[in-house]
Each structure stands twice: as structure tokens, then as C-alpha cells.
C-alpha positions in Angstrom: 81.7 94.4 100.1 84.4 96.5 101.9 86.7 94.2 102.5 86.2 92.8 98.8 87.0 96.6 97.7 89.8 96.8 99.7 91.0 93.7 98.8 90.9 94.0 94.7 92.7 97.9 95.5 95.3 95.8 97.0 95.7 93.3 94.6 96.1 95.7 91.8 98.8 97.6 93.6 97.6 100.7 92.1 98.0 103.5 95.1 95.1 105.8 93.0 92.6 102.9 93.1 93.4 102.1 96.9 92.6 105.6 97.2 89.4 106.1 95.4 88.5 102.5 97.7 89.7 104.7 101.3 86.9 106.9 100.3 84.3 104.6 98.7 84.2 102.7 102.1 84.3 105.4 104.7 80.2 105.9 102.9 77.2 103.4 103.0 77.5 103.1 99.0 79.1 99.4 99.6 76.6 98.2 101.6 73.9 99.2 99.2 72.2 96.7 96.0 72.1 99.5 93.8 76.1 100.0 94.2 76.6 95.9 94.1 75.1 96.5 90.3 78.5 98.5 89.4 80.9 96.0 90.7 82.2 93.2 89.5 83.4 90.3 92.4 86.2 87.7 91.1 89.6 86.2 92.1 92.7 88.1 91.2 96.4 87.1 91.8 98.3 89.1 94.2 102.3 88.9 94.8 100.9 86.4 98.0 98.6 84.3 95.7 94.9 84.5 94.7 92.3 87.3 96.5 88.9 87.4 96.1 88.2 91.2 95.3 85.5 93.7 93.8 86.3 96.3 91.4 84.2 99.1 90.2 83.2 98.2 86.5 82.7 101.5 85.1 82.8 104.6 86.9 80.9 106.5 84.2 77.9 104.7 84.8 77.9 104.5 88.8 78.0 108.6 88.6 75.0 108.6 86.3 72.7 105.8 87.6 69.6 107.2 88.7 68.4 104.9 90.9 71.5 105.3 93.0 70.7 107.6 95.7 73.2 110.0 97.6 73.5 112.0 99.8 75.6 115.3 99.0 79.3 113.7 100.8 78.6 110.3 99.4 78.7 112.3 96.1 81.7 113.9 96.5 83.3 111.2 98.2 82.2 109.3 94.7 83.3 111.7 92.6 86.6 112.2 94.1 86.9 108.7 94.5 86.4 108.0 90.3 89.0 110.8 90.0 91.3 108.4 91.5 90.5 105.6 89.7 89.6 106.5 86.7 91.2 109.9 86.1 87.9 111.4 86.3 88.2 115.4 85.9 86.5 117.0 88.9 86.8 120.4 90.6 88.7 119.7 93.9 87.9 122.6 95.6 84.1 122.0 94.6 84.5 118.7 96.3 85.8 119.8 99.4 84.9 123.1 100.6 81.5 122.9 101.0 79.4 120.7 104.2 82.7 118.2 104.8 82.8 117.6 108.5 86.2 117.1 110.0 86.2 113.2 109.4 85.7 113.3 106.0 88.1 116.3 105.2 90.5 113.9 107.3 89.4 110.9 105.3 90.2 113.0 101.6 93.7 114.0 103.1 94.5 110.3 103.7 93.4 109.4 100.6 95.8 111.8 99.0 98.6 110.8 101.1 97.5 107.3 100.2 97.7 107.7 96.4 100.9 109.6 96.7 103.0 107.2 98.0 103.5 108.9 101.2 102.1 106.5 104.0 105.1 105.7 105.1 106.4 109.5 105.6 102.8 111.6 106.4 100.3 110.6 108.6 97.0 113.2 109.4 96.7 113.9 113.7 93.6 116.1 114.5 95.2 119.0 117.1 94.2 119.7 120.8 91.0 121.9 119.1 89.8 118.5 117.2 90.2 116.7 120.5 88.2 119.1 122.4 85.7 118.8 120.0 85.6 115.2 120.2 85.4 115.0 124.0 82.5 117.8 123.5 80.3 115.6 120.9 80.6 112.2 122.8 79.3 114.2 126.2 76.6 115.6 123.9 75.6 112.3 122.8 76.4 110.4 125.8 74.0 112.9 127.8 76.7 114.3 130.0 76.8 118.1 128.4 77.0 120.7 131.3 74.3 122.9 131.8 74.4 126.3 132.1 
């Protein structure tokens, strides 16, 4: 279902809905049924010939189903992700100050790059401090961590 998103944002050619699909897919919502309800898979013609993509079919009712459950990133991540696509009003700083660990804040900067046009000029690089805290949470997970 990723690659079909990705695909269909491609096809389109619309930088805002290749945006909304960075974020979509950096989440589990893809890979769940209840999401696979909202989308619509079909074959679309692209400058290099026909894709088989998946589009969102309304945005609206992916926010309000119920029976879609989320955790509190996936829900920003979808509601940032609908403002992309569908020019969705949302707060931005409601979306993004609150619980976003430094992949996701990373993931909402490149989808702003992304729908600006600005791939080929920007790029977001983590600093020496993200890179320290890297090394730190693969020895934590990895069982290395020094003692005291």
C-alpha cells in the first residue's frame, strides 16, 4: 500500500499530495484494513506511461471514521497530511509541538521541503547532538549502555 501511495503522488505530479503521502507512510495507517476502506487502487497515466496507484478518496471521512484507530502522531501525521492534500485547515503548531520525536519532526520538515518545491535546493541533516543521540539509543537497545 506504500508503494501504491507513493506511486499515485507521483503520478499526479502534485508536490502537496507527494507530501501528505511522505507522511502517510512514515505511520502504520497503510498497512492497516480500516485505512485500505479510504482508498481507492487504479491505473493512472504518468508522463512514462500507466502506474498502478492508490489515492486517498476523501479525506473528510478518513479523519472521522471511528473505527480507525490512532495513536496521537499517526493523528497528526494524518491531519497534516490531509492539509496537504486536501487544503485541510489545521493548526500547525498544534500538530507539531507537542510528543513529536526527532524523526517525525524530521519527517514534517521534509514534507514541507517536499511540497515546496525545494528538494533540489534543502535537504534536513540531524547535527553532531542528533548523532550522539543516535549512537546512545542503538547502545541502549543493543545492550551495550555503560554502567555507572
Amino acid at each position: 500500500m506504500r508503494e501504491l501511495l507513493l506511486s499515485g503522488a507521483r503520478a499526479d505530479g502534485w508536490l502537496p499530495a507527494h507530501a501528505a503521502m511522505h507522511l502517510l507512510t512514515f505511520t502504520d495507517l497503510p498497512g492497516t484494513p480500516q485505512f485500505a476502506l479510504h482508498v481507492e487502487v487504479r491505473d493512472a497515466w504518468s508522463p512514462g506511461g500507466p502506474v498502478r496507484g492508490a489515492w486517498v478518496r476523501d479525506w473528510d471521512a478518513l479523519l472521522a471514521d471511528p473505527d480507525q484507530y490512532l495513536t496521537g502522531t499517526e493523528r497528526r501525521f494524518l491531519e497534516i497530511a490531509a492539509s496537504f492534500a486536501a487544503g485541510r485547515a489545521i493548526s500547525l503548531s498544534e500538530q507539531v509541538t507537542s510528543e513529536l520525536g526527532w524523526a517525525h519532526a524530521e519527517r514534517v520538515a521534509e514534507a514541507v521541503i517536499i511540497a515546496a518545491n525545494a528538494t533540489g535546493l534543502l535537504q534536513v541533516t540531524g547535527t553532531t547532538k542528533l548523532d550522539e543521540l543516535k549512537a546512545l539509543h542503538e547502545s541502549l537497545s543493543s545492550g551495550q549502555a555503560r554502567q555507572p
